[in-house]
Steps between C-alpha positions, in 0.01 A plus 500: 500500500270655252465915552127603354356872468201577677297804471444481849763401667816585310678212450444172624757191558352152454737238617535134701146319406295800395731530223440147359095562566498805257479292199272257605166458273265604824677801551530629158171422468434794766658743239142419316267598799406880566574573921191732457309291278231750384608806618666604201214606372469780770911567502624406139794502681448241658639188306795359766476122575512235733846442408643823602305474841640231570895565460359817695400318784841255457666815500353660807517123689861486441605884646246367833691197493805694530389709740364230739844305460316207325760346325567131335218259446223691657577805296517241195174402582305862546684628180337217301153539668488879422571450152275193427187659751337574164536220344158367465335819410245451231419751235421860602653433822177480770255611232389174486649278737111447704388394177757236508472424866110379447651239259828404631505545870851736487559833469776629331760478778453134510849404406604192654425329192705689275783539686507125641467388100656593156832726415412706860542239660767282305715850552460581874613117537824535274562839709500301786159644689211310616148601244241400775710734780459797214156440471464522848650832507319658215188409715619680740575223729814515768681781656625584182253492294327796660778683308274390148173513647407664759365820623847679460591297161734612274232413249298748589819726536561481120106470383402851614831688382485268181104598445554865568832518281331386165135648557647824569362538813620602801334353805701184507819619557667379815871493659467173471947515556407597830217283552764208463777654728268514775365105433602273801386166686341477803400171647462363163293799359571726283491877617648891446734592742419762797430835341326433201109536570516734216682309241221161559265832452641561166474167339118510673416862323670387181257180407168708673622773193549239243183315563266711380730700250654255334406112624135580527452767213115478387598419139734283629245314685273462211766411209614214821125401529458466128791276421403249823188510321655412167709218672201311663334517153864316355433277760131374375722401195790278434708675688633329876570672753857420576553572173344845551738552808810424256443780253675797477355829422516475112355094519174665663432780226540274220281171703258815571487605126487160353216379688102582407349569836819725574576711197314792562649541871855461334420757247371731752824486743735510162334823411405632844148489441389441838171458672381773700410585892136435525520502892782644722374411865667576795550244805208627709277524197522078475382233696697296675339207314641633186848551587558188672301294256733171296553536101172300410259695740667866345478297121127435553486912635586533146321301277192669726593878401523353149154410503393791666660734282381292223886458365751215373616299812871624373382808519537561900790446697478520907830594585473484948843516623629333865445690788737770587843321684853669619750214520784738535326648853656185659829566397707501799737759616758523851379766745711556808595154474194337453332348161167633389273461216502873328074546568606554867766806436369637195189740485487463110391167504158552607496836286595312186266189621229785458621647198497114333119440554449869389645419199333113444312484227231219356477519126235408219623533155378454151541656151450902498178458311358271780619660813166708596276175438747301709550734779163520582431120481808448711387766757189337556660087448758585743281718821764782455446765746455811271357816515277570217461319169746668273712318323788731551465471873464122489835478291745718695328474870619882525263678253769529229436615153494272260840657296669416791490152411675460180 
């Protein structure tokens, strides 16, 4: 058994299968990758990996184990999904992973491969468990693999107190001990015990906090947009994509730095010389044509502000993020004896549904000496519904002052 120090969670004991993972390349190789990817340049803070996450969520699998009575092989099994579910993370975490989808097909949760193949695999076998059945589980698949993804994940369970721990803020921060002493089956599924409307409400109000403080920060969103931007560049080069989706963190920067058409992006995320908000629009303000529009319709948006604004095509970045979704609102909880999703007890959920497309945002960004040109071209480009012709207005969608931006 191998004891290890988290900053979370106190100490943590690694034994049985998990142990023998810990040294394997692909999960060192998560010591490399940022969980927040580019949000360290809002919280400097902000540096904990992939790797910690995921003996976190071992961690937190194991005590649910134990508190289900899930013993022997199955609990064999689940321990080794939760601590290989983040295996095939890619560099920055989700910063980039639709870049890589567009060229590969997978996202970064498409493990089957790595696990089935190489020293994961080789390992699970000499431990005695089945690679394809732990695939299955970090998918989600089974009874049992609800307990690593699923609505009341102990994924999730460690992310938020994990996030809010080394950003310093305090939004995330759930019971998530009780969340797992109230975990049971029910027909299969996956549910908190009778009595506990509030504590589903609590892991609910935690992510609606995070989201926009933390997950969905504005210069988080435009740092994010920037370095996709910089990877599809790499990608016009010599640079594959499954070879993209096998860097770490570090591998990026330097592939960034080394190459022409990428430099100056690099330079500008290594010295937090970002672009600027040139439009800030909120969800009623955009047409639905616009915000449900594929990667090459929203690239030609683009290149058409460009020319509008009479600006370098690199110069303008549509950032248009996915329409506003609660997964956790179908989390399901026991009420006098019967199993319902949490949107049919819980008057927050359509509260914080509200708040979320209050707070959705469509962004336009480009350097600070461009932003007035470009707002205006993207205004009139995109059919935003603005009042008046101010740039100001056009950038915030709430009449903000320009100082408010920086």
């Amino acid at each position: 058994m191998t004891t290890i120090k988290d900053s979370v969670h106190d100490h943590i004991e690694v034994e049985g299968a998990a142990e023998a993972l810990l040294d394997t390349p692909e999960m060192q190789h998560l010591r490399h990758i940022k969980q927040l990817g580019t949000v360290q340049l809002v919280y400097p803070s902000a540096n904990h990996t992939r790797f910690e996450h995921s003996l976190g969520v071992y961690h937190l699998a194991s005590r649910a184990l134990s508190h289900l009575g899930i013993e022997g092989d199955a609990a064999a099994h689940v321990e080794a999904a939760a601590l290989l579910h983040d295996v095939g993370h890619g560099p920055y975490s989700h910063n980039i992973e639709d870049v890589t989808h567009r060229h590969t097909g997978k996202y970064h949760d498409d493990v089957e491969g790595l696990v089935a193949r190489g020293t994961v695999g080789e390992t699970l076998e000499d431990e005695g468990l089945d690679p394809e059945r732990v695939a299955a589980l970090v998918e989600g698949d089974g009874e049992f693999g609800q307990l690593v993804s699923g609505e009341l994940d102990v994924d999730r369970m460690d992310y938020l107190v994990r996030d809010a721990h080394h950003t310093g803020v305090p939004y995330g921060t759930i019971d998530h001990e009780r969340l797992i002493r109230e975990l049971t089956f029910v027909d299969g599924e996956l549910v908190l015990a009778e009595g506990n409307v509030q504590t589903a409400e609590s892991l609910l109000l935690a992510r609606a906090l995070m989201n926009p403080t933390v997950y969905q920060h504005h210069v988080a969103r435009i740092s994010k947009a920037m370095l996709r931007r910089a990877s599809e560049r790499l990608l016009d080069e010599d640079i594959d994509a499954e070879e993209l989706r096998r860097m770490d963190d570090p591998d990026l920067l330097v592939a960034l730095r080394l190459t022409d058409s990428t430099s100056a992006f690099a330079e500008r995320l290594a010295t937090r010389d970002l672009y600027k908000r040139a439009v800030w629009a909120e969800l009623p303000n955009v047409p639905d044509s616009i915000i449900d529009a594929e990667h090459d319709a929203l690239a030609a948006f683009e290149r058409d502000i460009a020319a509008a604004a009479d600006v370098s095509p690199e110069s303008v970045i549509l950032d248009v993020p996915s329409r506003p979704s609660m997964t956790e609102s179908s989390s399901r909880v026991m009420v006098n004896g019967e199993m319902r999703q949490l949107e049919r007890e819980s008057p927050l959920v359509q509260a914080l549904r509200t708040a979320q497309e209050q707070q959705w945002r469509l962004g336009v960004y480009a350097p600070r000496e461009e932003t007035e040109r470009v707002g205006r071209a993207a205004a009139d480009v995109l059919g935003l519904d603005v009042d008046g012709a101010l740039v100001a207005e056009v950038r915030s969608g709430l009449n903000a002052t320009l100082d408010e931006f920086e």
